[in-house]
N, CA, C and O atoms as a Tinker XYZ file with bonds, in Angstrom:
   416  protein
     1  N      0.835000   -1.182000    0.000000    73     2
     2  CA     0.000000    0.000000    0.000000    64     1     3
     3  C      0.882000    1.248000    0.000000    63     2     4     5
     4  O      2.054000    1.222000    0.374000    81     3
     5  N      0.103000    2.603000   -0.545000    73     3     6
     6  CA     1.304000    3.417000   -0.758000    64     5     7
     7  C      0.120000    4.820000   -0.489000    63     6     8     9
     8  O     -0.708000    5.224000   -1.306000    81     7
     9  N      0.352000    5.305000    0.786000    73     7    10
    10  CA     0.003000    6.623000    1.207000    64     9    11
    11  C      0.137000    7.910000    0.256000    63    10    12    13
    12  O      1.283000    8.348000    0.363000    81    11
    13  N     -0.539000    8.574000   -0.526000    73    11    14
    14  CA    -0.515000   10.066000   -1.616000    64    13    15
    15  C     -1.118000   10.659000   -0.382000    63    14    16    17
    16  O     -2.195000   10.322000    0.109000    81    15
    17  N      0.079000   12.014000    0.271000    73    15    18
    18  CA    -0.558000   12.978000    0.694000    64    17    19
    19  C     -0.467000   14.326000   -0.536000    63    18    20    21
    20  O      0.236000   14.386000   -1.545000    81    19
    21  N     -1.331000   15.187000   -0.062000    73    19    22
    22  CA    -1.549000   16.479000   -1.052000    64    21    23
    23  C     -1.943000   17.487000    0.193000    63    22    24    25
    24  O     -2.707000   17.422000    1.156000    81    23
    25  N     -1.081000   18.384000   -0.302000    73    23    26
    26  CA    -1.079000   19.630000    0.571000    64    25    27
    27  C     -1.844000   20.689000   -0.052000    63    26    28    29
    28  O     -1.340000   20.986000   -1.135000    81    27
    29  N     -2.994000   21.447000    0.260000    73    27    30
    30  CA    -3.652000   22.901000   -0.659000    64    29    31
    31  C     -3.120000   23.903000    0.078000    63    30    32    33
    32  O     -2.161000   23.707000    0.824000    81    31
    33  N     -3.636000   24.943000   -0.050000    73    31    34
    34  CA    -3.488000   26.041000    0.860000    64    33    35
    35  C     -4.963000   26.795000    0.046000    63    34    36    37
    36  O     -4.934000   26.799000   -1.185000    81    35
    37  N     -5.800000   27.208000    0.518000    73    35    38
    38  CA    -6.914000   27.984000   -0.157000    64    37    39
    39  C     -6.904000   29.185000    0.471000    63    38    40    41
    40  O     -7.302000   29.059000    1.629000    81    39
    41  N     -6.545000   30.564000    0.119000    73    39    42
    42  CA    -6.130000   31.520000    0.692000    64    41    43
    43  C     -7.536000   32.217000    1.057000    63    42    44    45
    44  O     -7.610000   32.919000    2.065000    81    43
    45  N     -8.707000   32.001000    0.175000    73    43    46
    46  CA    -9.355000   33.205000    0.090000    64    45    47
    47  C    -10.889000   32.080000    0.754000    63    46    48    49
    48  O    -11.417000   31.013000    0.441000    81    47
    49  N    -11.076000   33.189000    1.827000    73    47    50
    50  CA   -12.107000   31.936000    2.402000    64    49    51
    51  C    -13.405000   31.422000    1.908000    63    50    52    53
    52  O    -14.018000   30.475000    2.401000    81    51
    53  N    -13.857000   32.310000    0.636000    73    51    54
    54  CA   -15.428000   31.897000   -0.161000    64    53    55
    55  C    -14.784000   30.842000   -1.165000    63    54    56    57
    56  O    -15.639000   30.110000   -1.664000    81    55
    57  N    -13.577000   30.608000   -1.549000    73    55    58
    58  CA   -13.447000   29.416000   -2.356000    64    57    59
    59  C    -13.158000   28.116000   -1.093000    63    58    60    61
    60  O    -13.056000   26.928000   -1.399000    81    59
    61  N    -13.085000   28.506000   -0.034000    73    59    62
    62  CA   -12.814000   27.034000    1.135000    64    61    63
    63  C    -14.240000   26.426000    0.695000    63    62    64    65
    64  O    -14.176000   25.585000   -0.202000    81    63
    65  N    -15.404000   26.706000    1.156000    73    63    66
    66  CA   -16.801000   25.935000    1.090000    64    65    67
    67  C    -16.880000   25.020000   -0.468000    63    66    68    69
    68  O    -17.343000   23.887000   -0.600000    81    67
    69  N    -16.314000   25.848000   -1.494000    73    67    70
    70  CA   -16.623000   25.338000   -2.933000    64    69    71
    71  C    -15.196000   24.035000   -2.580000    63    70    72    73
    72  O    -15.736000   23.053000   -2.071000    81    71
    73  N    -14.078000   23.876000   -2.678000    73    71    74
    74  CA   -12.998000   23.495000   -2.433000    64    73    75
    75  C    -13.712000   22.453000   -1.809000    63    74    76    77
    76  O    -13.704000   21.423000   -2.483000    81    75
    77  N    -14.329000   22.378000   -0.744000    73    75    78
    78  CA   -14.794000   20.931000   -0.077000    64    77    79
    79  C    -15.933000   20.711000   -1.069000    63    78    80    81
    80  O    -15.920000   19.634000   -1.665000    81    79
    81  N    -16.608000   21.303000   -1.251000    73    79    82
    82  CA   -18.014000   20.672000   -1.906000    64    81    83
    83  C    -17.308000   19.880000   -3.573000    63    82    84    85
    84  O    -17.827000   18.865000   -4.039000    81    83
    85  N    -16.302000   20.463000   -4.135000    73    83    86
    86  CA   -15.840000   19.882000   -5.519000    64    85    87
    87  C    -14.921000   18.541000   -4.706000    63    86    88    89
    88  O    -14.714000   17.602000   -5.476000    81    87
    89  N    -14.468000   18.384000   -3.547000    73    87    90
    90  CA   -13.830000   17.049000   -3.259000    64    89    91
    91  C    -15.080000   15.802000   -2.663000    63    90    92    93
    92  O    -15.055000   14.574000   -2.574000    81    91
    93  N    -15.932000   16.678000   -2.396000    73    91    94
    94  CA   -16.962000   15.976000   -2.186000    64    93    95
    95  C    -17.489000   15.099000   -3.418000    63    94    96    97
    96  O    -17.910000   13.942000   -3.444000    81    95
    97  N    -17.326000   16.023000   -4.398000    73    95    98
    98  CA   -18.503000   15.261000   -5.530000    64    97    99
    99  C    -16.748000   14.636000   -5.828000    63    98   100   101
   100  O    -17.107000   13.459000   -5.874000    81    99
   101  N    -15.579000   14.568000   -5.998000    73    99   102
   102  CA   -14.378000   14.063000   -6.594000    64   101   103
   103  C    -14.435000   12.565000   -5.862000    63   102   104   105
   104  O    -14.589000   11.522000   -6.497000    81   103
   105  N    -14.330000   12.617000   -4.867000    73   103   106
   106  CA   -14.604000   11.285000   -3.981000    64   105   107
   107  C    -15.705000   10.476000   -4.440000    63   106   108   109
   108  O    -15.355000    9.304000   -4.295000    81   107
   109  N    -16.489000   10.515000   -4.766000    73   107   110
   110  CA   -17.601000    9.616000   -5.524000    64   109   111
   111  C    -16.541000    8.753000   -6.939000    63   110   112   113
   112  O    -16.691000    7.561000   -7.209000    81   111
   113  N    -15.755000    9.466000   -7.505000    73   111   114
   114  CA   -14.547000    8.854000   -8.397000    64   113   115
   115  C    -13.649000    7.876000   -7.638000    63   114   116   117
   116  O    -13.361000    6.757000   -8.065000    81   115
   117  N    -13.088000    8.570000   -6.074000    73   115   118
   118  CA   -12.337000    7.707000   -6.089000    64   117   119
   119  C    -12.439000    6.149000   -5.133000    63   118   120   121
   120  O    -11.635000    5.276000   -4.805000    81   119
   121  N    -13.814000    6.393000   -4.945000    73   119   122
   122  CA   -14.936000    5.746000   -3.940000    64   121   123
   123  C    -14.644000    4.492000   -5.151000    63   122   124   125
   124  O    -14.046000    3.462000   -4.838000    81   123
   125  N    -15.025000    4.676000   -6.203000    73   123   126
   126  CA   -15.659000    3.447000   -7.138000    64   125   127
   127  C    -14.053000    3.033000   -7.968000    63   126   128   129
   128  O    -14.000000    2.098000   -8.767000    81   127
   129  N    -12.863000    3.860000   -7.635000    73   127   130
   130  CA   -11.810000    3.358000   -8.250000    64   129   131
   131  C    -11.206000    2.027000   -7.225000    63   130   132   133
   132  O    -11.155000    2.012000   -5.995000    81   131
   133  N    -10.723000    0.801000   -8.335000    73   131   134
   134  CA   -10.321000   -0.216000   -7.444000    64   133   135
   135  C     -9.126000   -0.097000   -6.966000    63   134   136   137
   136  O     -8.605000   -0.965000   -6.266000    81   135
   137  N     -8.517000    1.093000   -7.328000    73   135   138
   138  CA    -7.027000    1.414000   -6.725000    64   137   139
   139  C     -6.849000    1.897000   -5.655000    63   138   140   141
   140  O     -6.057000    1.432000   -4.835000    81   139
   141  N     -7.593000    2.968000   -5.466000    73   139   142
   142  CA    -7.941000    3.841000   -4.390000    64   141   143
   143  C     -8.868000    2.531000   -2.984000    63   142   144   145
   144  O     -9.921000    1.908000   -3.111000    81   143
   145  N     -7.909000    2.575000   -1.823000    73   143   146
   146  CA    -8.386000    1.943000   -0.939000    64   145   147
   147  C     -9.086000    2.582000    0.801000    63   146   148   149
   148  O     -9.746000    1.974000    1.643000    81   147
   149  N     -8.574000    4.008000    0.780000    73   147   150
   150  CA    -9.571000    5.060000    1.609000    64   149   151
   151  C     -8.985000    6.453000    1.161000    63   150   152   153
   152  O     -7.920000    6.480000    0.544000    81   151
   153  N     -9.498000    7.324000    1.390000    73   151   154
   154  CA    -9.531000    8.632000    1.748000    64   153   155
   155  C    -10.323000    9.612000    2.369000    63   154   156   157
   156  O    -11.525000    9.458000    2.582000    81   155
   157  N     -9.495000   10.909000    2.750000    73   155   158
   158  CA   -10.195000   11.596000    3.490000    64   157   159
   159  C     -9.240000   13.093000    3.133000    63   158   160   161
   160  O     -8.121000   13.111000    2.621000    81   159
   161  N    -10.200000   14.490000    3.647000    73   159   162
   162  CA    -9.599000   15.390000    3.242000    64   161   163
   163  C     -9.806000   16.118000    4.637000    63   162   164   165
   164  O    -10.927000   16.223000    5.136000    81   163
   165  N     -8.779000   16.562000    5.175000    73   163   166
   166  CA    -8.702000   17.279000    6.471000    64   165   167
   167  C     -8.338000   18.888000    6.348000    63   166   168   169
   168  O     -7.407000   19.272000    5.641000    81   167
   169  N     -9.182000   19.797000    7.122000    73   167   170
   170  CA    -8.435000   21.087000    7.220000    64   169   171
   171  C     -7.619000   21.291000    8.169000    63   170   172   173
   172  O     -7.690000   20.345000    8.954000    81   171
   173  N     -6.930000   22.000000    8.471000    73   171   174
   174  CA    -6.616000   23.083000    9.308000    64   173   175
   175  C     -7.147000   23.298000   10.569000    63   174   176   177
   176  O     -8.278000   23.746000   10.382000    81   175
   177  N     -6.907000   23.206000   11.843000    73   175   178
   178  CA    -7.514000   23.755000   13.107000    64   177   179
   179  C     -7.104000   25.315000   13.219000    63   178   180   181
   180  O     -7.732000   26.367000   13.105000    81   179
   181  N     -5.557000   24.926000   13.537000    73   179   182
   182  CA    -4.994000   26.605000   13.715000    64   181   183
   183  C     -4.811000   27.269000   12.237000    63   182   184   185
   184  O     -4.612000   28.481000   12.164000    81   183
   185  N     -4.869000   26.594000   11.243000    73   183   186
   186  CA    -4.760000   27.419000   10.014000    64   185   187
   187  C     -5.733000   27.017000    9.042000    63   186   188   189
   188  O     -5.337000   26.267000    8.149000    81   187
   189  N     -7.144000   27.439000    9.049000    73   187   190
   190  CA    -8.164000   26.940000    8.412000    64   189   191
   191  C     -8.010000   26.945000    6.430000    63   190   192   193
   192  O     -8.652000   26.302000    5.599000    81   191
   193  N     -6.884000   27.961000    6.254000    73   191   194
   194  CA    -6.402000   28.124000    4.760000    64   193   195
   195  C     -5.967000   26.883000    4.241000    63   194   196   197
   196  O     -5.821000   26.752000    3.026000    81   195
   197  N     -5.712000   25.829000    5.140000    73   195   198
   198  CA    -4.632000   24.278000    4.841000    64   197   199
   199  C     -5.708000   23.058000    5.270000    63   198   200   201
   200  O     -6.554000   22.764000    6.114000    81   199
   201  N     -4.917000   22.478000    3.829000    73   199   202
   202  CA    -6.330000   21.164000    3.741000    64   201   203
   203  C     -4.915000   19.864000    3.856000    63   202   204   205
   204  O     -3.804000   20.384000    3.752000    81   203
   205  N     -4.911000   18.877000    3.980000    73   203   206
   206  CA    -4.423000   17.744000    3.626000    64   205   207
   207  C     -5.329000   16.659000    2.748000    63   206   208   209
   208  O     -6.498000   16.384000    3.015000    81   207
   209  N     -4.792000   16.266000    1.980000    73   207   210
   210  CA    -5.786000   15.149000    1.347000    64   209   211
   211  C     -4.820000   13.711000    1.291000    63   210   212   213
   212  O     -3.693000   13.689000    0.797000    81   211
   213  N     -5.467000   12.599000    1.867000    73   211   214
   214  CA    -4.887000   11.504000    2.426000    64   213   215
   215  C     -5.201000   10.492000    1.432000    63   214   216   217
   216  O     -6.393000   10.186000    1.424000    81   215
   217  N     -4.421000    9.847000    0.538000    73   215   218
   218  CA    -5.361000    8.837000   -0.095000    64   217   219
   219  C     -4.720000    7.778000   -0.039000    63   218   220   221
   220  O     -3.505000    7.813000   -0.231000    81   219
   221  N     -5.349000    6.622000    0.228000    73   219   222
   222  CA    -4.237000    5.428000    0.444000    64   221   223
   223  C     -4.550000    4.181000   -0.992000    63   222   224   225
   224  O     -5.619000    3.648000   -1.290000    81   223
   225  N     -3.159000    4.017000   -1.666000    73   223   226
   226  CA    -3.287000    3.750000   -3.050000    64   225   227
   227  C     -3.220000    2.064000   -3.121000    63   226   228   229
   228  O     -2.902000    1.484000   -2.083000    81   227
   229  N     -3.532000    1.217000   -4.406000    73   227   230
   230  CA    -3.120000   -0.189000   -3.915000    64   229   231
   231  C     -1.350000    0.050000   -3.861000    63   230   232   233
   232  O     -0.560000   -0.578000   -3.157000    81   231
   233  N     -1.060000    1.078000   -4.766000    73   231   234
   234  CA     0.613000    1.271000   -4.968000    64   233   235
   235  C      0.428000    1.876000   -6.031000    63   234   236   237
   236  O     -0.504000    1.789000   -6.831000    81   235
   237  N      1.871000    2.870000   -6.041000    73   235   238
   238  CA     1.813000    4.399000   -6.928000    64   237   239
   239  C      1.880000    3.459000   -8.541000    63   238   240   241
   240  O      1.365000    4.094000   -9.461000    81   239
   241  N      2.331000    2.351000   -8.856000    73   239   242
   242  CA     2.229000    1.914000  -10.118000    64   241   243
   243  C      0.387000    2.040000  -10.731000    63   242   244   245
   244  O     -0.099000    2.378000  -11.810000    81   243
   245  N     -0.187000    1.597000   -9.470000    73   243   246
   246  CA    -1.412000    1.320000   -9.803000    64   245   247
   247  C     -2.335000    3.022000   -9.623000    63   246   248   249
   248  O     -3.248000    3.152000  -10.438000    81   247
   249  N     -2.220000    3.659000   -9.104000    73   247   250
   250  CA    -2.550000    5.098000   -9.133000    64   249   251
   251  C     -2.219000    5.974000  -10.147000    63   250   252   253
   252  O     -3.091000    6.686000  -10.646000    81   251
   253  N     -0.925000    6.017000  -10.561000    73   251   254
   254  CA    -0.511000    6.325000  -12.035000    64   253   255
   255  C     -0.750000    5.666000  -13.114000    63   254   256   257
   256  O     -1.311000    6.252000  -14.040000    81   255
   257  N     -0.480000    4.672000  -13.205000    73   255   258
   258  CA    -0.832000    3.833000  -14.112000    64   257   259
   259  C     -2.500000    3.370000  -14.547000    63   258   260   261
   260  O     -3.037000    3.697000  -15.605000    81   259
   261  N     -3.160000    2.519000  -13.429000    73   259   262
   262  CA    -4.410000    2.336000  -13.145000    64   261   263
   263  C     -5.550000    3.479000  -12.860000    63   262   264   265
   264  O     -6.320000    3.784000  -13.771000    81   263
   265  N     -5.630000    4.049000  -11.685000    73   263   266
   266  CA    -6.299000    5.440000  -11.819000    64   265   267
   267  C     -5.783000    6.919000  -13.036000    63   266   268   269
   268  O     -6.687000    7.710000  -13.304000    81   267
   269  N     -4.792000    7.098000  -13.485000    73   267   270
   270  CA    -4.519000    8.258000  -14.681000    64   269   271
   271  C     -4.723000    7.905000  -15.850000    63   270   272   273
   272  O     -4.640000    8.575000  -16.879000    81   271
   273  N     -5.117000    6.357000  -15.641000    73   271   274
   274  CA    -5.005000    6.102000  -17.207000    64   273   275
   275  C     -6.600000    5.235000  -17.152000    63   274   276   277
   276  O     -6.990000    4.639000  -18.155000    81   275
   277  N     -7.303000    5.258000  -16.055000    73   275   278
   278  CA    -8.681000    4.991000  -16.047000    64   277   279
   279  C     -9.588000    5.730000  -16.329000    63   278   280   281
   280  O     -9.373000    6.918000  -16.569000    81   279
   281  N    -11.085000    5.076000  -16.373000    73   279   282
   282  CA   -12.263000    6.043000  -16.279000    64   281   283
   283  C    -12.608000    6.742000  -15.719000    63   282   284   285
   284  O    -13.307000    7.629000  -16.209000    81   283
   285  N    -12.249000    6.706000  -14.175000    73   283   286
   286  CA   -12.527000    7.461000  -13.032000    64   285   287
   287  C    -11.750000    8.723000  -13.264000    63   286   288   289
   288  O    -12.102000    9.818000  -12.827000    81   287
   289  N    -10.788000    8.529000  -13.899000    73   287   290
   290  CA    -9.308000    9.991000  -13.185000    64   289   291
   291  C    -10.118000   11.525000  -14.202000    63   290   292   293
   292  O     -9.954000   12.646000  -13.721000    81   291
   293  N    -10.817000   11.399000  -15.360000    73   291   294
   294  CA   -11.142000   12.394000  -15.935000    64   293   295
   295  C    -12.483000   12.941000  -15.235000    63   294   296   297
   296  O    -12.841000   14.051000  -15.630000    81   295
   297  N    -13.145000   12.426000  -14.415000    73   295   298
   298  CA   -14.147000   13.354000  -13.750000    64   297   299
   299  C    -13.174000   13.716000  -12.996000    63   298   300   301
   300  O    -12.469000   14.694000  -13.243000    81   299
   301  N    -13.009000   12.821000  -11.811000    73   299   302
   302  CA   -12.001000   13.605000  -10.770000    64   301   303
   303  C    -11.432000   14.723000  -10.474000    63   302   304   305
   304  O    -11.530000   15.485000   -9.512000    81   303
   305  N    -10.387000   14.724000  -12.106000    73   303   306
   306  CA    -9.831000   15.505000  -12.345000    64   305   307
   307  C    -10.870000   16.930000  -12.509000    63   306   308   309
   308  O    -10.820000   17.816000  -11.655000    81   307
   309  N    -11.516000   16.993000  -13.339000    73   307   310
   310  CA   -12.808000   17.802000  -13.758000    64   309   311
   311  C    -13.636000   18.983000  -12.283000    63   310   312   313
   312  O    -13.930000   20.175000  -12.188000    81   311
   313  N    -13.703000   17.980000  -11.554000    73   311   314
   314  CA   -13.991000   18.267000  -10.194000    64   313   315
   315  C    -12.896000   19.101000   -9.629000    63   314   316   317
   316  O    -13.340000   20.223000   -9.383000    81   315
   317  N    -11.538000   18.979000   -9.305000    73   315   318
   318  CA   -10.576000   19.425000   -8.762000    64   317   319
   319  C     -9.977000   20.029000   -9.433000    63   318   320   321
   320  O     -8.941000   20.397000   -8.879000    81   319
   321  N    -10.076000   20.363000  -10.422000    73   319   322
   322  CA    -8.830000   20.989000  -11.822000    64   321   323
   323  C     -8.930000   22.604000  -11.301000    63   322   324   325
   324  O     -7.785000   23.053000  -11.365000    81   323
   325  N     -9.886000   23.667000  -10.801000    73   323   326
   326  CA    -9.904000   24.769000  -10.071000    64   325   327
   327  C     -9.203000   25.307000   -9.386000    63   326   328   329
   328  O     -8.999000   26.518000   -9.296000    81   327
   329  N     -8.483000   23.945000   -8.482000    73   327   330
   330  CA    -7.807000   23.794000   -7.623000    64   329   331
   331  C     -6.405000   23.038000   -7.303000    63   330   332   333
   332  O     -5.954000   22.734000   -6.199000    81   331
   333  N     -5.897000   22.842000   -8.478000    73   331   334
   334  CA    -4.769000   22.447000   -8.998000    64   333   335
   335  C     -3.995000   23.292000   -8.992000    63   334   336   337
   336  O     -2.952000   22.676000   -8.771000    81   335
   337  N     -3.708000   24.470000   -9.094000    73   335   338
   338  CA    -2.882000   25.983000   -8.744000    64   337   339
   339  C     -2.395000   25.984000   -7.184000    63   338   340   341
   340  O     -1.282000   26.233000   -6.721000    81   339
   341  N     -3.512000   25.650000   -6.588000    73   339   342
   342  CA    -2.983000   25.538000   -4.704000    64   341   343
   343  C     -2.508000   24.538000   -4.411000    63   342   344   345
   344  O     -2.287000   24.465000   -3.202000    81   343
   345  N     -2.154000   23.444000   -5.136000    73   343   346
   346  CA    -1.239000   22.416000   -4.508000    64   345   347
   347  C      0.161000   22.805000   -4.002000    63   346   348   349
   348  O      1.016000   23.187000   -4.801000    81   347
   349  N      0.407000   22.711000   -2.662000    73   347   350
   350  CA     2.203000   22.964000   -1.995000    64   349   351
   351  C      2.374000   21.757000   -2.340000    63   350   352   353
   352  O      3.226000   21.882000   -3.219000    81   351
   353  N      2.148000   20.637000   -2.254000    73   351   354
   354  CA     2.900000   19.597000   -2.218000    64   353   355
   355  C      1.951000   18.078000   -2.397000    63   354   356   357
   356  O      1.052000   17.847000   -1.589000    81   355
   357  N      2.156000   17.438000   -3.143000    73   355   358
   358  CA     1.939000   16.381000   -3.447000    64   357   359
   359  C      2.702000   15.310000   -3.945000    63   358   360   361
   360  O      3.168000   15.333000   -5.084000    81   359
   361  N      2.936000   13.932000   -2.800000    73   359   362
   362  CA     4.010000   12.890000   -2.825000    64   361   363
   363  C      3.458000   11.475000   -2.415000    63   362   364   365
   364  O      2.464000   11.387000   -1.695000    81   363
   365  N      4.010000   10.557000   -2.808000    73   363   366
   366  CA     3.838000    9.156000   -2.308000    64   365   367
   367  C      4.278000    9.045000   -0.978000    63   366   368   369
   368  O      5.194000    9.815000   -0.691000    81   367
   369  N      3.858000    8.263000   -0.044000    73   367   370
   370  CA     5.052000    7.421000    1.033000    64   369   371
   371  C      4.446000    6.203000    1.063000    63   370   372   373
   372  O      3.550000    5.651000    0.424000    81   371
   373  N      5.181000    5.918000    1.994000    73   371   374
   374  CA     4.989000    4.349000    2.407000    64   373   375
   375  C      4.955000    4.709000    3.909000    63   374   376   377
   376  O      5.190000    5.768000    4.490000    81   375
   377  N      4.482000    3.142000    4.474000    73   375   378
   378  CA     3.852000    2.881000    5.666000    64   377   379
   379  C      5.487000    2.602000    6.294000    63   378   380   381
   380  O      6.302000    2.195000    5.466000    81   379
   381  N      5.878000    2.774000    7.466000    73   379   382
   382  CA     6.872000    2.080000    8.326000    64   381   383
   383  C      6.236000    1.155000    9.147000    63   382   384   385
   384  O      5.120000    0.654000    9.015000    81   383
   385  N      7.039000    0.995000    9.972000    73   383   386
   386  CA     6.944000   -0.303000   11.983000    64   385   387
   387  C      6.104000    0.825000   12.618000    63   386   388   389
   388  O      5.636000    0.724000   13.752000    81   387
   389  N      6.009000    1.441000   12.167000    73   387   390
   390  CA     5.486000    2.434000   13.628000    64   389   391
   391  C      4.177000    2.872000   13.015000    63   390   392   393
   392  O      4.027000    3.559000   12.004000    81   391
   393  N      3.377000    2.419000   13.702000    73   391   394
   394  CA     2.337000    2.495000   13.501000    64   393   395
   395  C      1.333000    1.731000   14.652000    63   394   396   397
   396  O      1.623000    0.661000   15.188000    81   395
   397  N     -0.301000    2.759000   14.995000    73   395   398
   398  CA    -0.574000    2.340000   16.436000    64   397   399
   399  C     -1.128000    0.949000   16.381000    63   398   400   401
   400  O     -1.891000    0.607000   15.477000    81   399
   401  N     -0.754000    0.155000   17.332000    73   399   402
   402  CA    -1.267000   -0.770000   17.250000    64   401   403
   403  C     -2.495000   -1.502000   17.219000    63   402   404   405
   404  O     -2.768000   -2.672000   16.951000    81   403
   405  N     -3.403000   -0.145000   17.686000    73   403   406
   406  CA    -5.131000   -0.353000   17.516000    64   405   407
   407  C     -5.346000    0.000000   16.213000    63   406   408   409
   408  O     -6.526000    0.078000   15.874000    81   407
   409  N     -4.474000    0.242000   15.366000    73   407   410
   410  CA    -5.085000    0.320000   14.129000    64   409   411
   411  C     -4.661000   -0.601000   13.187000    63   410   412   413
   412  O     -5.250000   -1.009000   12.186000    81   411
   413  N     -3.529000   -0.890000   13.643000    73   411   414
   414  CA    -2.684000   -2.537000   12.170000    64   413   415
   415  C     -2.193000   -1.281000   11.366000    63   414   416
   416  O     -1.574000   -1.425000   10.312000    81   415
């Protein structure tokens, strides 16, 4: 399994509400992709401008390969493309040993 975090920053606060509502309808894509195995999109406490988006992949071969080159990735994309300018950062990782044990 292979963790994609994505970093936004949405500066201006009437595009924050639209920004969740277009990942809202984007997630219905990656809900039904067989690559994609959870996600979730988190803001900000102390800095409500900063989102994280968590997606956990079967593996980046299959996310690049399988989701960019699937049916799903052109709505998705469609949905989020607005918001492709505010990405700081978007990368693969991997899982280590450390990890809580109530969760596996």
């Amino acid at each position: 399994m292979t963790v994609e975090y994505v970093r936004y920053r949405i500066t201006e606060p009437d595009r924050r509400s639209a920004f969740e509502k277009a990942y809202a309808a984007a997630a219905e894509h990656l809900y039904a992709a067989p690559q994609c195995l959870a996600y979730e999109l988190s803001r900000g406490v102390e800095d409500p401008e900063r989102y994280v988006l968590r997606i956990e992949w079967t593996s980046v071969k299959d996310h690049e390969e399988g989701f960019r080159r699937g049916a799903h990735f052109p709505p998705f994309l469609d949905a989020v493309r607005p918001y492709t300018g505010d990405i700081e950062e978007m990368r693969h990782y991997e899982r280590t040993l450390v990890v809580d044990k109530r969760r596996g």
